[in-house]
Structures are given as structure tokens and as C-alpha cells.
Backbone as a ProteinNet text record, in pm:
[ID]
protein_1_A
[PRIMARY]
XXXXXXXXXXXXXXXXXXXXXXXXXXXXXXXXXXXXXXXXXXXXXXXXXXXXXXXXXXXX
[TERTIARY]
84.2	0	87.4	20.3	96.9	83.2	206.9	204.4	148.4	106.7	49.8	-112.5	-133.5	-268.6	-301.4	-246.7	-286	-302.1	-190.7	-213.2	-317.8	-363	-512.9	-567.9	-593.3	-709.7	-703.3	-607.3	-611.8	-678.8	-639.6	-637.5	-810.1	-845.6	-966.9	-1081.7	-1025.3	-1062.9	-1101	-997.1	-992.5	-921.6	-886.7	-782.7	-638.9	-567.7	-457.5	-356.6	-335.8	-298.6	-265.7	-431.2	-365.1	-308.8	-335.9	-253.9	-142	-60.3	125.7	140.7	232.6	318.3	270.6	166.4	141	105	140.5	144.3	286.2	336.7	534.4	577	546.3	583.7	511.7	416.6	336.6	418.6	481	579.6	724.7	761.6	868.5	888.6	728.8	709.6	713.5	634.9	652.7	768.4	855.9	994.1	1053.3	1069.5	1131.8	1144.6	955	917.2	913	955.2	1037.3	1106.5	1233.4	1350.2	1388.7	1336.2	1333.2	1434.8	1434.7	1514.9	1626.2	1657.2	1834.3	1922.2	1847.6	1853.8	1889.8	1857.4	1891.8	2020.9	1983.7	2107	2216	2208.1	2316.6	2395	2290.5	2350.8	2385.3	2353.2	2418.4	2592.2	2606.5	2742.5	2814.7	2779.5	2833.8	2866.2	2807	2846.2	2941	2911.5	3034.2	3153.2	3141.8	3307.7	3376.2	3287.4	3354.4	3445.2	3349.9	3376.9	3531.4	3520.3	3656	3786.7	3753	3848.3	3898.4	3809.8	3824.6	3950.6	3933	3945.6	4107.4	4104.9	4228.4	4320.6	4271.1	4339	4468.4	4585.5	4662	4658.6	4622.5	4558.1	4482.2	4316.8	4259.6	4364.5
-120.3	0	124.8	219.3	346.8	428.9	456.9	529.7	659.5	746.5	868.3	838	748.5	683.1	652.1	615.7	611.2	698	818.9	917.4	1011.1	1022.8	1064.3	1011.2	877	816.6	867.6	829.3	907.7	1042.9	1134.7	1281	1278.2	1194	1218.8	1151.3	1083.8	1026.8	1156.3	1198.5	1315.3	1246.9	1160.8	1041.5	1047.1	1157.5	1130.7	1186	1284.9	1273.5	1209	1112.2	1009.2	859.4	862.1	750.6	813.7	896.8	922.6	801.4	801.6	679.3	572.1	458.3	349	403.4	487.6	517.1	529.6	586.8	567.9	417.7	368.4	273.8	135	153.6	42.2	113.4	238.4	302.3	166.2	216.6	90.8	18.5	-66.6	-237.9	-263.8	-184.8	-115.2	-205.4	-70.6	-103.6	-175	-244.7	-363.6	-473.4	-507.1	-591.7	-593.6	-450.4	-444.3	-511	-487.2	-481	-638.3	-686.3	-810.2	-934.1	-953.8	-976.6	-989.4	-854	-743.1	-776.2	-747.7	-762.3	-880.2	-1005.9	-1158.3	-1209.9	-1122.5	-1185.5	-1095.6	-975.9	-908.5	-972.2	-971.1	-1111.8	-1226.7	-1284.7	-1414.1	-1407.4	-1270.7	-1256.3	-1202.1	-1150.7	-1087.6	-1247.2	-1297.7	-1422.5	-1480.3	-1504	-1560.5	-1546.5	-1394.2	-1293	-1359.5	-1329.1	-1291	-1451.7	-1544.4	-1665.9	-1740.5	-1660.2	-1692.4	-1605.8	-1476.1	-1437.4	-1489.9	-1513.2	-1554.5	-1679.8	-1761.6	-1903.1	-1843.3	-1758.6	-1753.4	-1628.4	-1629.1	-1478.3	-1575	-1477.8	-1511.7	-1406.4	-1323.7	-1242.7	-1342.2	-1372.1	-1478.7	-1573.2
0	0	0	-71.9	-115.7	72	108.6	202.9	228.1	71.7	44.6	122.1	61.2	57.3	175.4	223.3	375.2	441.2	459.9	516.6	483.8	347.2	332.5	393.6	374.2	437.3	602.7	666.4	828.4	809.6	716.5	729.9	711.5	597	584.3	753	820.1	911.7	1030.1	1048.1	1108	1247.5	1254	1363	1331.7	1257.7	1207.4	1315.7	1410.2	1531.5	1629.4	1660.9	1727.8	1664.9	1527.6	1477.2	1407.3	1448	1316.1	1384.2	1528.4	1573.2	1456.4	1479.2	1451.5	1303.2	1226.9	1086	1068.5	1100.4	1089.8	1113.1	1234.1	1252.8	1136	1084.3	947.1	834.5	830.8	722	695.2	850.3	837.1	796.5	863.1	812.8	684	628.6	461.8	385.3	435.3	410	405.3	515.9	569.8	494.4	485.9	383	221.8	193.8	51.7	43.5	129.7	118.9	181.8	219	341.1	206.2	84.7	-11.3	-28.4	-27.7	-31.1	152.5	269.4	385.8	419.2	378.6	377.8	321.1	169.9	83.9	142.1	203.3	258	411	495.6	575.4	568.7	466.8	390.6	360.2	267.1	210.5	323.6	412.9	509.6	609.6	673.4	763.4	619.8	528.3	403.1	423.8	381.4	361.3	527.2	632.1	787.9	787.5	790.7	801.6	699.6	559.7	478.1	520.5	617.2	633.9	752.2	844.7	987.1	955.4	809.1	829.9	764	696.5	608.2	682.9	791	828.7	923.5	927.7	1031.4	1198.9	1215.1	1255.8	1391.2	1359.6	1424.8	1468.7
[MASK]
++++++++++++++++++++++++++++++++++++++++++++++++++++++++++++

């Protein structure tokens, strides 16, 4: 859902005051769940990389 769209809809409610918080915060979730994809495969390569260097480092 379009985040514009929502906030009309609150505004038109005339409740949009006491719902920003729990409208920012469903903004997030939004997001999150875009991105929830990119966020995985980025912790994936990241425990990867740590783990080949950990193993090849002299360092450790």
C-alpha cells in the first residue's frame, strides 16, 4: 500500500494525530518488507566474507 494513501485516508478520518506513531511505525514495516530480499542476501554474504576471512586470516 501506497504510504500517500494512507495518510489521506487518516487525514480524511480526522484520527490522524492520534494515529502518526502506529502510521510511521506500518511506514517501516513497509519497508522492511520491501527490502526483506536485499537484507537476507546481505547477511548471507556478510556471515560468508567474515567466516573466509576468519578461516584464512593469520591475525585470528
Amino acid at each position: 500500500m501506497d504510504a500517500l494513501f494512507i495518510q489521506q485516508n487518516y487525514e480524511k478520518d480526522g484520527c490522524r494525530k492520534r494515529n502518526e506513531g502506529s502510521l510511521m511505525f506500518s511506514g517501516i514495516i513497509e519497508i522492511l518488507k520491501a527490502y526483506q530480499n536485499y537484507f537476507l542476501l546481505f547477511t548471507f554474504y556478510f556471515l560468508l566474507f567474515t567466516f573466509y576471512f576468519y578461516k584464512t586470516s593469520i591475525i585470528f
